[in-house]
C-alpha positions as CSV (number, residue, x, y, z in Angstrom):
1,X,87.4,124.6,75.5
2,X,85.0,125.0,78.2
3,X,85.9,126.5,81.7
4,X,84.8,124.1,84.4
5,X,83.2,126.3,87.3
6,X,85.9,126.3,90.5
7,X,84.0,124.3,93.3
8,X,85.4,126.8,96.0
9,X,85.3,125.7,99.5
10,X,82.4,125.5,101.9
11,X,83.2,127.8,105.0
12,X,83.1,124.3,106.6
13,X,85.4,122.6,104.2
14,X,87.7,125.5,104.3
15,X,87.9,125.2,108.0
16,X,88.3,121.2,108.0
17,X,91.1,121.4,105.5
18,X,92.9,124.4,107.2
19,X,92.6,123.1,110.6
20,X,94.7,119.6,108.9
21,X,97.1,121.4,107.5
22,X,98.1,123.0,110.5
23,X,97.8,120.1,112.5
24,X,99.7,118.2,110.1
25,X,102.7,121.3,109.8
26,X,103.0,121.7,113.7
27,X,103.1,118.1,114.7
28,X,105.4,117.0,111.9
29,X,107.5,120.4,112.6
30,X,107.4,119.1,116.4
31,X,108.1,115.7,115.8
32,X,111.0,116.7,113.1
33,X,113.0,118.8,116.0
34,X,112.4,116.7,118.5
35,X,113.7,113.5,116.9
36,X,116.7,116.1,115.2
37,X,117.4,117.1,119.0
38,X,117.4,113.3,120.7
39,X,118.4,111.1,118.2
40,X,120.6,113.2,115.6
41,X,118.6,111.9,112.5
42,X,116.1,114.2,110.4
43,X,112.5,113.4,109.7
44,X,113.7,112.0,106.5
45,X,115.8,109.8,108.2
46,X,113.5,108.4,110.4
47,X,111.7,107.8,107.2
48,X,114.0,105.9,104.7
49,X,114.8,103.9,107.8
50,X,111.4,103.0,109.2
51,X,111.0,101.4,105.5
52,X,113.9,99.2,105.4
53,X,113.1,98.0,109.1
54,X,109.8,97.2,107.9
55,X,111.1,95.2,104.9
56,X,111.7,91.4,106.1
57,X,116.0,91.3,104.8
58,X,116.2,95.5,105.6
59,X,116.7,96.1,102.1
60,X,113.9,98.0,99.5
61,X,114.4,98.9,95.6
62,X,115.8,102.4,95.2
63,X,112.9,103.7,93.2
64,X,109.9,101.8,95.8
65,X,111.8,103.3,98.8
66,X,111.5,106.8,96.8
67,X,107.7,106.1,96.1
68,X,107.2,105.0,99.3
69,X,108.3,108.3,101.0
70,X,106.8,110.1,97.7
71,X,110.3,111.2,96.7
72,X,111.7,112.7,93.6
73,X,114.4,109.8,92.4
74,X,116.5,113.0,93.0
75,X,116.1,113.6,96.4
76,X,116.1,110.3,97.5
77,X,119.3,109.8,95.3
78,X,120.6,112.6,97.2
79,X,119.3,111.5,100.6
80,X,120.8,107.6,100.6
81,X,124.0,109.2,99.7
82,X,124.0,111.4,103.0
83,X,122.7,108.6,105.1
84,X,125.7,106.3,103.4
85,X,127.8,108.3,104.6
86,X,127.5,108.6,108.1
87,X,127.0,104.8,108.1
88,X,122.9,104.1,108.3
89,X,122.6,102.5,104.9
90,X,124.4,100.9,101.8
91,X,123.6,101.2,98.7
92,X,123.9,98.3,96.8
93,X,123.5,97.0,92.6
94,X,121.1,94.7,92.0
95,X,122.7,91.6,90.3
96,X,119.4,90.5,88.5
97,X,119.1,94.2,86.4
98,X,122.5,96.4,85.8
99,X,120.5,99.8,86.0
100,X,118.5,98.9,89.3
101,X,119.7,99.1,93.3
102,X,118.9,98.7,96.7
103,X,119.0,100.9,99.7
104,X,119.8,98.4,102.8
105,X,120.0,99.6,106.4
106,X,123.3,98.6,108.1
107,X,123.9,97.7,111.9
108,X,124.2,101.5,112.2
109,X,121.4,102.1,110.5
110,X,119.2,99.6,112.8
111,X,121.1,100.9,116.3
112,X,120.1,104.2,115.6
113,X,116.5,103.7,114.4
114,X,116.6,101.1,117.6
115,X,117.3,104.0,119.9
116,X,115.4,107.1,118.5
117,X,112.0,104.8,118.1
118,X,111.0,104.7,121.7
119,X,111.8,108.3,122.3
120,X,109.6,109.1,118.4
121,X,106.7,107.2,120.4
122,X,106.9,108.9,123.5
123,X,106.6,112.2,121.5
124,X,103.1,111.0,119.1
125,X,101.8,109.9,122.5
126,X,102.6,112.9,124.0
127,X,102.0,115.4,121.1
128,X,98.9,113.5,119.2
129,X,97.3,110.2,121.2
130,X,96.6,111.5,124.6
131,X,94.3,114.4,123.0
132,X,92.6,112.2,121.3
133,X,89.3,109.6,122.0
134,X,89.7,106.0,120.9
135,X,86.5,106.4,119.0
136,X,88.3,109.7,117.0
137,X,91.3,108.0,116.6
138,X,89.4,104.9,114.7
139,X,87.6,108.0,112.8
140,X,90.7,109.1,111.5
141,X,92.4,106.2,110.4
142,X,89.4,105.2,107.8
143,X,89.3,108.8,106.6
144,X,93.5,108.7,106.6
145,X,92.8,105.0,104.7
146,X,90.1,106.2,102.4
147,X,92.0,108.9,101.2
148,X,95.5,107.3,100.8
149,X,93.5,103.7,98.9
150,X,92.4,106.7,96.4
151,X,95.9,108.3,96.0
152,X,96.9,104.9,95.6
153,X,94.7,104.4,93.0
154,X,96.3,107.2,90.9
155,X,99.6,107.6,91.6
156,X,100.3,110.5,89.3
């Protein structure tokens, strides 16, 4: 079997890529203990529920919530039972299939979502959107939706 040659990074690539990944580590970092510090609920809290708000009923299959968030079905196992228990979401079986189940948000679960959103907003404006042009912004969403259409593509 044939070694394929490494295609090391360009001192320009290397930069690119570095420079995200720091960006990407301090403003999640940021956004993580700020949201932890105003609102009481973790990153992945903010998360899970930002899904089920954005599903019409405020329910989502167990295993698309975990792919959705690119969870282990471990973690997010773990996860919904932590959240279930201080109230932001139910876990319920689905009727049509006796293995599958949903992760709903309750009224707790949309109050608190409800009152850490404006404050989560405040801080991307704050931390991300007012450093940036419009014209950069529109730059980075077609890279950010190039790149994620390809992941998509291959989930593995």
């Amino acid at each position: 079997m044939a070694e394929e040659a490494v295609r090391w990074l360009t001192a320009e690539e290397q930069h690119a890529w570095r420079s995200f990944v720091r960006l990407h580590e301090r403003l999640g970092g940021r956004l993580s203990r700020l949201l932890q510090a105003e609102s009481k609920l973790s990153a992945a809290d903010y998360a899970v529920l930002v899904n089920l708000t954005d599903a019409a009923d405020g329910r989502q299959r167990f295993l698309d919530l975990a792919r959705s968030v690119e969870w282990e079905k471990s973690r997010m196992s773990h996860h919904v039972a932590r959240m279930a228990k201080r109230g932001l979401v139910a876990r319920e079986e689905c009727p049509e299939d006796g293995r599958g189940a949903f992760v709903v948000i309750t009224e707790e679960g949309r109050a608190a979502i409800a009152a850490a959103a404006p404050l989560h907003v405040e801080a991307v404006r704050s931390l991300f959107l007012d450093h940036v042009t419009p014209a950069e912004l529109r730059t980075l969403a077609r890279i950010a939706d190039r790149v994620v259409e390809h992941l998509d593509e291959d989930p593995a």
